[in-house]
C-alpha positions as CSV (number, residue, x, y, z in Angstrom):
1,X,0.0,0.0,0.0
2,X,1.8,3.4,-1.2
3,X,1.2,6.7,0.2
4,X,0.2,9.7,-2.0
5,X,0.1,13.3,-1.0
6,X,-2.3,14.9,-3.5
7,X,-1.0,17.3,-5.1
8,X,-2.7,20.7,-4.1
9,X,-4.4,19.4,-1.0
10,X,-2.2,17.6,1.4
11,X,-4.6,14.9,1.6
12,X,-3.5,11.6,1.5
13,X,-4.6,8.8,-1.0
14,X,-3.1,5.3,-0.7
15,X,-2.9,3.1,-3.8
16,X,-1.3,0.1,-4.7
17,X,1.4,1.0,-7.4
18,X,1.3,-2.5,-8.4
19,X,-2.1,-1.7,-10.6
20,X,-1.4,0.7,-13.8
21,X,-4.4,2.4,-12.1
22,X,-2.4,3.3,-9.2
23,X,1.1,3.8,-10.6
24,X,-0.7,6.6,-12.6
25,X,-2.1,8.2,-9.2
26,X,1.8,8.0,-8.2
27,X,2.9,9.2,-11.5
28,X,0.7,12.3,-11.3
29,X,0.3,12.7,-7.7
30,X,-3.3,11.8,-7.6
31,X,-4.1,14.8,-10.5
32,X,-4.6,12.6,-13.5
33,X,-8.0,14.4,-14.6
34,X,-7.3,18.0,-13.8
35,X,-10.4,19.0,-15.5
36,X,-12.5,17.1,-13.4
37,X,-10.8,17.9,-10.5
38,X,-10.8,21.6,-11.0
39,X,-14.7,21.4,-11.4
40,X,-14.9,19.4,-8.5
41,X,-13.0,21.3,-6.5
42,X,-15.0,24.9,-7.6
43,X,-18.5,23.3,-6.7
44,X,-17.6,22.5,-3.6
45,X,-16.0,25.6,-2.8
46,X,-18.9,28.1,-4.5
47,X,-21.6,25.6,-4.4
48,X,-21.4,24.2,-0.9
49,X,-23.2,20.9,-1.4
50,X,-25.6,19.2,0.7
51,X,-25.0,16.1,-0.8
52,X,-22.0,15.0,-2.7
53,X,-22.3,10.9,-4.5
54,X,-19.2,9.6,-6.3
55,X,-20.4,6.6,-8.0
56,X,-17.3,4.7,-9.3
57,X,-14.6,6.4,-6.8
58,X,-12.1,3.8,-7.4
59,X,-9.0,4.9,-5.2
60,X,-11.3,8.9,-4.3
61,X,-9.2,11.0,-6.7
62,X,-12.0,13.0,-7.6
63,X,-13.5,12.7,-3.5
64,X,-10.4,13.2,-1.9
65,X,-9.5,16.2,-3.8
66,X,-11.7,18.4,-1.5
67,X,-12.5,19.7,1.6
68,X,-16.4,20.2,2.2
69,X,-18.4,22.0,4.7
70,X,-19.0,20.9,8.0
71,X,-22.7,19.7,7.0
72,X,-21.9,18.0,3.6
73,X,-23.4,14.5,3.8
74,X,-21.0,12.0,1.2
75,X,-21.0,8.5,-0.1
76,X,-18.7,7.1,-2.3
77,X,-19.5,3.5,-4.2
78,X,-17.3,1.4,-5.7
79,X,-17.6,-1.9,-7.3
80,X,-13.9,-3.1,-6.9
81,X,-13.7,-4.9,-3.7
82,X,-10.1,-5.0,-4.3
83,X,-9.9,-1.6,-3.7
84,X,-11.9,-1.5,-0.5
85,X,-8.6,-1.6,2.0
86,X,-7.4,1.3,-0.4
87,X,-10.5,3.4,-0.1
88,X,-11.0,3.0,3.5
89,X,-8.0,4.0,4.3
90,X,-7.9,7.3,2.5
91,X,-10.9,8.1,3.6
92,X,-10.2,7.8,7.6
93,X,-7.0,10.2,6.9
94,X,-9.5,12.7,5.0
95,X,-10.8,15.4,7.4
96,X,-14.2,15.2,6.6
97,X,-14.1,11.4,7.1
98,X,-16.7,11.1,9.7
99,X,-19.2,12.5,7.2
100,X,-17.8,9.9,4.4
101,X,-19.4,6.9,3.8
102,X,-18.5,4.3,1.3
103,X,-20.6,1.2,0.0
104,X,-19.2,-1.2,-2.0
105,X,-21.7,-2.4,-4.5
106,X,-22.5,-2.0,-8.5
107,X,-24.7,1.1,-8.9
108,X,-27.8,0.7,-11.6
109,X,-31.3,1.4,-11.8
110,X,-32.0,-1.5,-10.0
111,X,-31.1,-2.4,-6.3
112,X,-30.6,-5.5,-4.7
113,X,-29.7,-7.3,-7.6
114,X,-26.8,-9.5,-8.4
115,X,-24.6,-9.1,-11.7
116,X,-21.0,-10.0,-13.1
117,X,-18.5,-7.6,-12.3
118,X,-15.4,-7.7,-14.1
119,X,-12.4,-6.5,-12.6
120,X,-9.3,-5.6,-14.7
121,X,-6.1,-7.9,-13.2
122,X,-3.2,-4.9,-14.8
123,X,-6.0,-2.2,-14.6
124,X,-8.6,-1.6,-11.4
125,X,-10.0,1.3,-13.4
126,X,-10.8,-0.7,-16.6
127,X,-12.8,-2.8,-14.2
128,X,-16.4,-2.8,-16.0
129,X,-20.3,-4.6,-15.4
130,X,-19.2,-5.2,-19.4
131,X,-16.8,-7.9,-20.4
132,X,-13.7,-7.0,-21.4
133,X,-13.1,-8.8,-24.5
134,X,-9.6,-10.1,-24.3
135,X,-8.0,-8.0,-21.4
136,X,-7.1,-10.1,-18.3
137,X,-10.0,-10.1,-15.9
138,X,-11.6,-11.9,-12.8
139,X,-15.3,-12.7,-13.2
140,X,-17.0,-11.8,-10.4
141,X,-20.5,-11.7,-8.6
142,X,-21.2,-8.5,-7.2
143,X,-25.1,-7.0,-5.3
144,X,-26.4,-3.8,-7.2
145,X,-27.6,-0.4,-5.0
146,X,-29.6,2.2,-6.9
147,X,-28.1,5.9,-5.7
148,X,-32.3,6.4,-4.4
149,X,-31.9,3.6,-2.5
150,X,-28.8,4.6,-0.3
151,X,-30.9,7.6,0.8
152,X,-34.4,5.9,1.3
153,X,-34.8,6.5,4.7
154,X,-33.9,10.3,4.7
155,X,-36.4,13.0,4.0
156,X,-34.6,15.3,1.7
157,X,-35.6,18.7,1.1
158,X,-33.5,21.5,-0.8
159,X,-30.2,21.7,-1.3
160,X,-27.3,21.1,-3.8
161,X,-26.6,17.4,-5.1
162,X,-22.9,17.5,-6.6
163,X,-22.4,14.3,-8.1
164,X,-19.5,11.8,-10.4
165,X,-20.3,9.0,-12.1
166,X,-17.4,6.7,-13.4
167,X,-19.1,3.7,-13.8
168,X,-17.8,2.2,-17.4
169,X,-20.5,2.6,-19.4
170,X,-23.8,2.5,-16.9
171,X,-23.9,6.3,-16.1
172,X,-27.3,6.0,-17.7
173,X,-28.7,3.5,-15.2
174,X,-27.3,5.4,-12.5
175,X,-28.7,8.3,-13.3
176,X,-31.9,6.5,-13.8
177,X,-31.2,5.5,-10.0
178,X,-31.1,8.4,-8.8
179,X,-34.8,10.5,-10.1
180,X,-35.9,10.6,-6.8
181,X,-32.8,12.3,-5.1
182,X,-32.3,14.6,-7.9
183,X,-36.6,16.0,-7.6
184,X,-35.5,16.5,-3.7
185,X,-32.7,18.7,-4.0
186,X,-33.0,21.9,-4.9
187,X,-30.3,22.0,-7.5
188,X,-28.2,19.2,-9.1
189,X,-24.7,19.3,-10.8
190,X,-22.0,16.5,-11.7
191,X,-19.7,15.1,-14.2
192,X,-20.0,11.7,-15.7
193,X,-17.5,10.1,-18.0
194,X,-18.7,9.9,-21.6
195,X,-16.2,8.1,-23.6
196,X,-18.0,7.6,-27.0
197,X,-16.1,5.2,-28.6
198,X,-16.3,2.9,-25.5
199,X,-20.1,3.0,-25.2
200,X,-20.2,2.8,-29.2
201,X,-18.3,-0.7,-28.9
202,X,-20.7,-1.8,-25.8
203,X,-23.6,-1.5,-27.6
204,X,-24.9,1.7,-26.0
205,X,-27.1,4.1,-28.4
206,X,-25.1,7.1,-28.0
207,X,-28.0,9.0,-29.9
208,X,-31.3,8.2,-27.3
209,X,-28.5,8.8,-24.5
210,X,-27.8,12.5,-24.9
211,X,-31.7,12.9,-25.4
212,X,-32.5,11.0,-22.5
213,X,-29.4,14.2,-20.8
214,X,-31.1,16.8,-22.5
215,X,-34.6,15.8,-21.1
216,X,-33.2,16.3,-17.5
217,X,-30.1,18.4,-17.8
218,X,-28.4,21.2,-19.1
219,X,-25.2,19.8,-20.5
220,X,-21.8,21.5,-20.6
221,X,-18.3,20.3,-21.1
222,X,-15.0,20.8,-18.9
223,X,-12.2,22.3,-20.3
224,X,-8.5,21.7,-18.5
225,X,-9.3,25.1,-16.2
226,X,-12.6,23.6,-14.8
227,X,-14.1,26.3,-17.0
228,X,-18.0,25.0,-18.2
229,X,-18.1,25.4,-22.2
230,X,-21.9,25.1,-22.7
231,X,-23.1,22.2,-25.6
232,X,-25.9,24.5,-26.9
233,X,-29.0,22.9,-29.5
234,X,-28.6,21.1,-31.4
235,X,-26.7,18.7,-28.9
236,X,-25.8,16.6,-30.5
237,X,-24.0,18.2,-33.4
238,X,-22.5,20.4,-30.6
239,X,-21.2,17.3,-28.3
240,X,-19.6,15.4,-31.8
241,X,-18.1,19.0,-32.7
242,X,-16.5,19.4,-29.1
243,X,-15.3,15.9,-28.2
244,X,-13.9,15.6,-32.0
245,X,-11.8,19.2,-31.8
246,X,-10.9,17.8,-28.0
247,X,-9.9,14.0,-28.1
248,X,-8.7,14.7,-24.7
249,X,-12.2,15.0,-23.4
250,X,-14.5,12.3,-22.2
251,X,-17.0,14.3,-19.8
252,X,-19.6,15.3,-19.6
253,X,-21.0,18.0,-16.7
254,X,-24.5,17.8,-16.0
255,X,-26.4,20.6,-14.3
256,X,-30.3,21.2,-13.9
257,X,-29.7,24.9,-13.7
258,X,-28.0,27.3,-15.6
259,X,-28.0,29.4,-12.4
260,X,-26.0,26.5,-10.5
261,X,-23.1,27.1,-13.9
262,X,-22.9,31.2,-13.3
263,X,-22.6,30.7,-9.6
264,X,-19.1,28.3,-10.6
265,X,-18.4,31.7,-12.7
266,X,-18.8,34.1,-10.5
């Protein structure tokens, strides 16, 4: 188990360098998606969530990057149980750990389910509910939580949802999971990973997806500043126009106000 100090934060993150996963949280000092990160890090700071969900933390680069108000209830879920000793650890040195809770499980749109989880042996976050064609990976059997379901027994009234979704390809059933949460809060904002090619090659209709967004959110993309570039109608002639001047971009942020967006601009 290797110690990182994240770079920026002084918050530790503990990987194991053994996983190309890992070594690249060494390499970069757990700052491998600045863009993310800097988003992240501004919503926390100028949005002061009541809720913050990272579904698919892997080792909590995107988690662990901030520090968040006293009140901020979080839950991180990962799939991986070989990252659980990982996780857990980082998260008791974080200083908001006594508001942190992490559940290991597969998030969908479904709970309390069982699927096949397949975890990456070189890889942890290649790790995918989708087999991995020829890549090296461990079948295994894993229960499913909906994002709804982890906060059933709350009443939830107002407030700001920040949320990241990593999940390989089910950020829609996720977000499917989570209609009840996201009617509750006053205002929701988040990033998910969109890698097109990868859901192109899973099978995913890439077209009925970014209605299904467009339905619910506004939809903006990240740019290496945490600066929101806005993907304006017709979206998708505006998301194929983006990600194809930007092959460095796979995300997508996802906010049901534009008033949560100038508030990150201010």
């Amino acid at each position: 188990m290797h110690k990182i100090i994240m770079n920026g934060t002084g918050h530790a993150m503990y990987v194991n360098p053994g996983d190309k996963r890992g070594g690249r949280m060494k390499r970069y000092a757990g700052l491998s998606q600045p863009a993310v990160t800097a988003f992240w890090r501004k919503a926390v700071s100028l949005l002061e969530p009541a809720i913050v969900v990272d579904a698919g933390a892997n080792y909590g680069e995107i988690l662990l990057s901030a520090q968040y108000p006293v009140y901020t209830e979080i839950v991180a879920i990962e799939a991986n149980e070989g990252l659980r000793p990982y996780l857990l650890r980082s998260i008791g040195d974080h200083p908001n750990s006594r508001q942190m809770k992490a559940v290991f499980a597969f998030v969908s749109d479904e709970a309390d389910n069982t699927i096949s989880f397949y975890v990456d042996q070189s890889h942890s976050g290649l790790s995918s509910g989708h087999p991995s064609g020829s890549r090296a990976v461990k079948s295994t059997s894993i229960g499913t939580v909906t994002i709804d379901s982890l906060f059933q027994d709350r009443i939830i009234q107002g407030g700001t949802l920040l949320f990241k979704m990593d999940v390989e390809g089910f950020e829609w059933q996720a977000i499917k999971g989570m209609s009840k949460l996201l009617d509750s809060c006053a205002g929701a904002i988040g990033c998910i990973e969109f890698n097109r090619s990868y859901m192109i090659e899973k099978g995913i209709d890439l077209n009925v997806f970014i209605d299904f967004l467009s339905e619910r959110f506004l939809l903006y993309a990240p740019d290496a500043s945490g600066r929101l570039i806005p993907l304006e109608t017709p979206v998708h002639e505006s998301i194929a126009r983006h990600f194809n001047a930007d092959k460095t971009c796979n995300d997508l942020v996802l906010s049901t106000s534009a008033e949560l967006v100038s508030k990150l601009e201010s």
